[in-house]
N, C-alpha and C positions, 0 to 999 in steps of 0.2 A: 504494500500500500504506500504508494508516494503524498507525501504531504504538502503544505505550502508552509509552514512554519516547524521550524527546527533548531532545535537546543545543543548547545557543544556534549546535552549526555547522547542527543539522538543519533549525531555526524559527528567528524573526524572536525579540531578545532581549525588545523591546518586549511581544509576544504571550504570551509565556512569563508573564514578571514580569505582565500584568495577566490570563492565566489565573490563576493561584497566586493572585492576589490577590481573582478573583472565585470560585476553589473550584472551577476543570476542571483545573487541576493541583497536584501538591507538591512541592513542591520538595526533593529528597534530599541534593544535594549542590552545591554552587559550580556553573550552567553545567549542571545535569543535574532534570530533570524525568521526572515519572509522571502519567498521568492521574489524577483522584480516584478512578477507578472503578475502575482496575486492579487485577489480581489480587494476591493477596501475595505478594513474591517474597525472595531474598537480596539488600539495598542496596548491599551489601559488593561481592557479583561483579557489580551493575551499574553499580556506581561504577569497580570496577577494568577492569572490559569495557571504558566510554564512555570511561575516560580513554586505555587503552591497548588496539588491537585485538588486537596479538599478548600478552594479559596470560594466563598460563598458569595452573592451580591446582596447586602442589606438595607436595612433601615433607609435613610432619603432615596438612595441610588435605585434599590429592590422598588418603593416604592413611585418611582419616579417609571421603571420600566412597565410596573402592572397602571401604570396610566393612574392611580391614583391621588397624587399631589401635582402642583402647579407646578412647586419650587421645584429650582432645576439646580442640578445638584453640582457645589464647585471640586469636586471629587467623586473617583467613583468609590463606595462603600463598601468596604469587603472583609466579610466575619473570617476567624480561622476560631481551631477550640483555644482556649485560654491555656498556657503554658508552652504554646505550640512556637517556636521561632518565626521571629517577623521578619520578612525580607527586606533587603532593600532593596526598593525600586525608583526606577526614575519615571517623573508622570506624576499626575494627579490621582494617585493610590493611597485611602485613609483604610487603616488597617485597624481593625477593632476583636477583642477577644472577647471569643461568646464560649460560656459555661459546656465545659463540652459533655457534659450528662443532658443538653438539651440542645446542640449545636444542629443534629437531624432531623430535627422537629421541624415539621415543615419544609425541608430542601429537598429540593429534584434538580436534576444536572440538563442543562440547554447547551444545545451547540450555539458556539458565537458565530453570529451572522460574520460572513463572506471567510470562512475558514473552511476548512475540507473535514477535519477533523479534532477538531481542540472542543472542549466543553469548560464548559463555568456553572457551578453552584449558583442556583438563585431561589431565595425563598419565598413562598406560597404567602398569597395576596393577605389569607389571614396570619400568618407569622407576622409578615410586618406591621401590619395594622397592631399586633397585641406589643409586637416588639414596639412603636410609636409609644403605646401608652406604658408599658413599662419604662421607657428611655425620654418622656413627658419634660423632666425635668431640664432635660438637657435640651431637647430639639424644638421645646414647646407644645402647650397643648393641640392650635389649632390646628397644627399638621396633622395629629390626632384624630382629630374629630374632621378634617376635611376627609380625611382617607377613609376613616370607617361611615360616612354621611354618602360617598361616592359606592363605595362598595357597596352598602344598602340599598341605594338606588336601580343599582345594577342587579339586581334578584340575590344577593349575599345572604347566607342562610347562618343567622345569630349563632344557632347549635354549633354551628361549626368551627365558628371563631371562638366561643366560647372553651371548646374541644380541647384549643392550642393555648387557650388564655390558663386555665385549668393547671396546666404543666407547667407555666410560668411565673417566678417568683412578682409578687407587685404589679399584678396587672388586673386579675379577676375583679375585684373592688372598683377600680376607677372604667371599665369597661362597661361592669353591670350600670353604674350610674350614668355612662355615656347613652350604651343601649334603650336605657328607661325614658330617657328624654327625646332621642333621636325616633323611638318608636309608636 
């Protein structure tokens, strides 16, 4: 299976550096390459893919892609479990450590648009939403309550958020009282 992005673990480091240099690849980031020809993709989720497989898209960013929020995110989001080594990347990559007894609640793995083969972590439209009001303090409520007002809208079935909210520390209480009012 030939790919369009390639890491000095996947090719020889030599081949890489004198593709780049002859124009069959670019080089994106430290140790990570694209072919010249490749489609146009997000650098940001394939830097943070290559560097880490289980790199997750969260909170603003997660819910910025489920169409949720307005706000447009100056970074993209991305959970790893807590204890886990955080990369260093070049790019707009905010790296956040989520409690890893709860890190799969909620994740399914998406191919990144115009890649052949790389995948990204991204969590379900109710993870985010419970993760906004558990993380309230920080990002604000109305992001909060815009997300979960939109999801409602959209046929979003309470049980279900409630399912994920249930599993997470700080969240059930200020959900119940959003849901009550929003319903």
């Amino acid at each position: 299976m030939t790919t369009d992005t390639l890491t000095t673990k996947d090719a020889n480091k030599t081949r890489l550096h004198r593709g780049a240099r002859d124009g069959r690849y670019e080089r994106i980031a430290r140790g990570i390459y694209r072919t010249a020809d490749a489609e146009p993709a997000d650098l940001d989720m394939i830097k943070a893919a290559a560097r880490r497989p289980d790199a997750t898209i969260c909170l603003i960013s997660a819910l910025a892609h489920h169409e949720l929020t307005d706000e447009i995110p100056s970074s993209l989001d991305i959970a790893i479990p807590r204890g886990s080594w955080i990369p260093a990347t070049e790019g707009a990559i905010t790296w956040h450590l989520f409690d890893k007894a709860t890190f799969d609640l909620g994740r399914d793995a998406i191919d990144i648009p115009g890649t052949d083969a790389l995948q990204i972590g991204l969590y379900s439209p109710e993870r985010c939403i419970a993760d906004a009001y558990r993380l309230r303090g920080k990002f604000g409520h109305e992001i909060a309550t815009q997300a979960l007002r939109t999801w409602l809208n959209r046929g979003g079935m309470p049980s279900d958020l409630m399912r994920i909210a249930n599993q997470l520390p700080r969240v059930k209480a200020p959900l119940l009282q959003a849901l009550t009012a929003l319903t």
